[in-house]
C-alpha positions, 0 to 999 in steps of 0.5 A: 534269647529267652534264657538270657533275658531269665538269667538276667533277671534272675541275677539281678532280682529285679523280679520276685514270683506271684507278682502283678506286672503291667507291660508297656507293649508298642507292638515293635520288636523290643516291647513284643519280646519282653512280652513273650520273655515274660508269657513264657516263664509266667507260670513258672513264676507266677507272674499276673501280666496285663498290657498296656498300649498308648496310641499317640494318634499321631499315624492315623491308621497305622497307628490304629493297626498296631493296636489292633495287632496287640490286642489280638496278641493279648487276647490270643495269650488271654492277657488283660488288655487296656488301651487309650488313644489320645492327641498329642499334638493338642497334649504338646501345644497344651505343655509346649515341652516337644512332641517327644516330651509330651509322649513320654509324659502320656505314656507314663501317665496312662502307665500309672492310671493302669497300675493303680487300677489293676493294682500292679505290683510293677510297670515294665517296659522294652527299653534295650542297650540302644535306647542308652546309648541314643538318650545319652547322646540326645541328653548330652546334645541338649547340654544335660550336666552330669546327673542328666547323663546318667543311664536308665536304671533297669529298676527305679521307683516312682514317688507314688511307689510304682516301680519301673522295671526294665529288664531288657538293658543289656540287649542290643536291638539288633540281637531281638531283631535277629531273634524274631525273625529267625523264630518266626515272629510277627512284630510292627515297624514304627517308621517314624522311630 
């Protein structure tokens, strides 16, 4: 899995060596694997990594946990960690969008906070081949017209110039699943997911 995840980035170029990234890291297996894809070839590319976890407050404890488990994770890899706890109830009866929209609107704006601070070169996050499949159907439900149907882009840059990568969009769930239970690994399990 590993040397895939490589020579699928490498192939399609969406990451160059001596680069600063920020990664979106949940806790869960998708986010937990870019992590550890990209801590094991970051010497070899000299890549300056950084995580970034947004607690939702929306799970009390848990939520709590699953913080605490990436910070360890970050701190025992010595990868700079930044972290935010925020409302989201109160952030979505402020904007009245759904509790969805209100996520995704708090997670890209802490990710953009981060970046400029830490002068990331690129934000990435674990969106996988499922996620596609799930959000053109929610899209679709929503009644999107063409252009809304559209997939995710493994790149994509926002209008401050901050780019977005998602290296992970031509691997199924299932497949980091297998992977990380079969090698051992440890990740969260977001039960409202």
């Amino acid at each position: 899995m590993f040397e895939m995840f490589l020579q699928s980035t490498l192939k399609d170029g969406i990451l160059k060596t001596n680069q600063r990234l920020l990664v979106g890291v949940s806790g869960g297996p998708d986010s937990l694997f870019l992590l550890l894809c990209l801590a094991r070839y970051q010497a070899r590319f000299n890549w300056t990594i950084a995580v970034a976890h947004l607690n939702h407050g929306l799970r009390g404890e848990i939520a709590d946990q699953e913080c605490a488990f990436v910070e360890a994770l970050a701190q025992a890899n010595n990868i700079p960690f930044f972290t935010r706890k925020v409302d989201l109830k109160m952030l979505n009866s402020n904007r009245k969008k759904g509790m969805e929209e209100a996520g995704r609107v708090a997670r890209r704006d802490f990710f953009l906070e981060i970046a400029k601070v830490w002068h990331a070169d690129a934000v990435l996050l674990g969106h996988h081949a499922d996620d596609q499949v799930e959000n053109f159907f929610i899209r679709l439900l929503r009644g999107a017209g063409p252009e809304g149907l559209l997939p995710m882009k493994k790149f994509s840059i926002l209008p401050n110039e901050l780019k977005i990568v998602r290296p992970l969009l031509e691997v199924r769930h299932r497949d980091i699943v297998d992977f990380l239970d079969r090698e051992g690994f440890v990740y969260c399990q977001d039960q409202t997911n």
